[in-house]
Structure formats: C-alpha cells, structure tokens
C-alpha positions, -999 to 999 in steps of 0.1 A, spaced: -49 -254 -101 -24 -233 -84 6 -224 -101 29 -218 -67 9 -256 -58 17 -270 -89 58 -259 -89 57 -270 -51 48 -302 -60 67 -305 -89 98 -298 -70 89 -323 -42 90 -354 -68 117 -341 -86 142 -339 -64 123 -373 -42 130 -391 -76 170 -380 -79 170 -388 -39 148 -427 -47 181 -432 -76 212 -413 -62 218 -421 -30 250 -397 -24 227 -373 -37 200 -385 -8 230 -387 21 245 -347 7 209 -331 15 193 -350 42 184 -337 74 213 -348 94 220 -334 129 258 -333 129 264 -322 96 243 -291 102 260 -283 129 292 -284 109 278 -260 90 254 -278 61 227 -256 73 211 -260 33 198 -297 46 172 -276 71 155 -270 39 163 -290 13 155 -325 34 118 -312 30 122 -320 -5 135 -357 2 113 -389 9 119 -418 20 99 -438 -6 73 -434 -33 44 -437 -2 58 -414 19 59 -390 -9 26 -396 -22 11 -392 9 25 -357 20 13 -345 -19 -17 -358 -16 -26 -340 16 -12 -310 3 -26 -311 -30 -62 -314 -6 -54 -283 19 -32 -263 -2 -63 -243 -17 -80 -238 16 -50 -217 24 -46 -199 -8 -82 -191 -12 -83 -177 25 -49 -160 28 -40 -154 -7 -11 -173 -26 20 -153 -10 9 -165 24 1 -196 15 37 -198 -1 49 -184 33 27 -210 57 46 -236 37 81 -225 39 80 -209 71 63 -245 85 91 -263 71 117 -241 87 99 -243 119 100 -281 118 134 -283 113 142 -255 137 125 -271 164 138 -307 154 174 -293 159 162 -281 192 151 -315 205 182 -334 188 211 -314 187 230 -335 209 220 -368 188 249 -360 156 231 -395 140 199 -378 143 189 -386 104 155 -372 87 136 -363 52 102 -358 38 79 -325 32 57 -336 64 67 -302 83 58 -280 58 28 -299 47 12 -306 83 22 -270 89 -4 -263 55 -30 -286 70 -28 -264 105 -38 -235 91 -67 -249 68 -79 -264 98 -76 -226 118 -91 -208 88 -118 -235 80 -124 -256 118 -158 -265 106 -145 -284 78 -147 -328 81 -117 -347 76 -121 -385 63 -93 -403 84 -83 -430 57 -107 -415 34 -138 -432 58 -141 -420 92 -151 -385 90 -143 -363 119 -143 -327 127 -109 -306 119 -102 -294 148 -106 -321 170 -81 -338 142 -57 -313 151 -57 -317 187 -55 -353 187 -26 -353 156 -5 -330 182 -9 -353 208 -3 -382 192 29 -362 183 38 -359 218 36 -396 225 59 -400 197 82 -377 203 84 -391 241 82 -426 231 107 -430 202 98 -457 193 96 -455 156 115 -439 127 84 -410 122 94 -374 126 71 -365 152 94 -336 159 93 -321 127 51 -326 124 49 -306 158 69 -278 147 53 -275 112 18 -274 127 34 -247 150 46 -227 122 13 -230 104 -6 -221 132 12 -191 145 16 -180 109 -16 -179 103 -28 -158 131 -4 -132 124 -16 -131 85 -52 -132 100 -52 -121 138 -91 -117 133 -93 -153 138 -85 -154 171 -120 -134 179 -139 -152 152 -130 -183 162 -113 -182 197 -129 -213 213 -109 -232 180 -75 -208 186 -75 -220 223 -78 -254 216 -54 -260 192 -30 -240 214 -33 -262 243 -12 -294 229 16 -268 220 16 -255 259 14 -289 271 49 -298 244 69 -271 263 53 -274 297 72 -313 292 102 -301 277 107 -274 307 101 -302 337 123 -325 316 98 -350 308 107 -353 270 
C-alpha cells in the first residue's frame, strides 16, 4: 500500500481518537467560523483531521483507502498528496465563504479532502462503477453529478448537521486540480469535464442571484 496513504490515514485516527477522548482538544482545533476569523486560521486544516464519531471516521477512510490509489497510480504520489491537501483547503476556503457571517458556524471530518480524492478518481477513471452502499452499482460520473447536486440542496436547505459546504468545495479542488496536473483530460474525456463542471456553474450561478 501507499506509504503517503498509509501516514494519511494514520494521522486521521490519531488525532479523531485524541478528538473522540479530549474534548478541549476537539473544541481548540475544530473548524469554527469566529475563531478563525480571530485569527485561529490552523483549524482550516487541522478540523480535516477531526470526526465526529467512530462512523464518520470510518467512512471517509474507507472511501479514501478505495480512491486514494486511482489517483496515485494516474498522477503519481506528489499529486495525489496535493489533490488531498489542496481539496481540503478548498473546502474550508469556500465553507468560510458561505458562513463567515455565522461566528457559531461549527465543523470537522476529512470529507473535503477525501470527496475532493474521489473527484479526481472519477475525472481520471469516469468509466469506472461505483457500488452506492456497496449494491447499487452506478457509473462514476453520473455519481458525481448527482453527489454535487445533492450538495446544493443541502447547502440551500440546511436542514441537517452535514457539511455540504465543505464536500462541494473539495470536489472543486479535486476537480480543478486535476485538470491542471493533467490538462489532456479535458480532450480525452471532454464530454465527462463538461459534465462534472455543470453543478459547479449552476453553485455560483445561485450564489450570484442570491438564491443560497
């Protein structure tokens, strides 16, 4: 396996497991809106190495542990390195862009980062089947469209405690960083680029009328 995969991981339930028994240690390096903005800029990253509970933390490993070595195999281990921190920084970015008025705003987990790894598996590989709950197979891409979507309504709904804001802006990152480490793609598999663009145009087109 993946050395960089392996230490990624590792540092994921390592500092999840101080967060699950210390929970000065979990409040010091969450993602919390007015905090950062007071200066704790450190929680933009290290919040991506916080979960909320054993589930959440298994699930965002497991799904990396699955797409982690589609990236690395296409783009090399640097880049895949750099789709995952970059996704996570783009998450959070663009979660402090939707909430920085909300100083409660309150957030953890790796899902940025991770769904920001899964993006650009999907862009390098679009062919590939996903099993949705490990039955339903359906294509990647169409996945991808539907998971930002989904994100939208979430993000316009709020009514629930997931981080839709941070999933968009990690699939972001792992999409654009992936066409610049590869811009071939986008002639080898335009119809794919196009398509997975389109619920990222339709995100700002809301946020510019307002309707988010």
């Amino acid at each position: 396996m993946n050395i960089l995969l392996i230490l990624i991981i590792a540092a994921n339930v390592i500092v999840s497991y101080k967060g699950f028994n210390d929970f000065s240690f979990f409040r010091k390096y969450e993602f919390h809106v007015g905090s950062i903005r007071a200066g704790e800029q450190i929680r933009m990253i290290s919040s991506g190495f916080l979960h909320a509970d054993m589930g959440h933390l298994l699930f965002n490993m497991l799904t990396l542990y699955f797409f982690a070595p589609v990236v690395a195999s296409y783009l090399g281990n640097f880049s895949f390195v750099l789709v995952y921190f970059g996704s996570l920084i783009f998450g959070s970015l663009l979660t402090m862009s939707f909430h920085k008025n909300d100083y409660n705003y309150r957030a953890v987990g790796a899902s940025g980062a991770v769904t920001g790894v899964l993006y650009s598996a999907i862009l390098l590989q679009p062919d590939m089947m996903l099993g949705i709950f490990f039955v339903l197979p359906i294509p990647a891409y169409l996945f991808g469209i539907l998971y930002l979507l989904y994100s939208i309504y979430g993000m316009k709904a709020k009514n629930d405690n997931i981080g839709h804001t941070a999933h968009f802006g990690g699939a972001m990152g792992g999409y654009l960083i992936t066409l610049i480490k590869n811009p071939a793609l986008i002639q080898e598999h335009t119809l794919m680029t196009v398509l997975l663009a389109i619920p990222i145009i339709i995100l700002f087109g809301m946020a510019k009328t307002g309707k988010l």
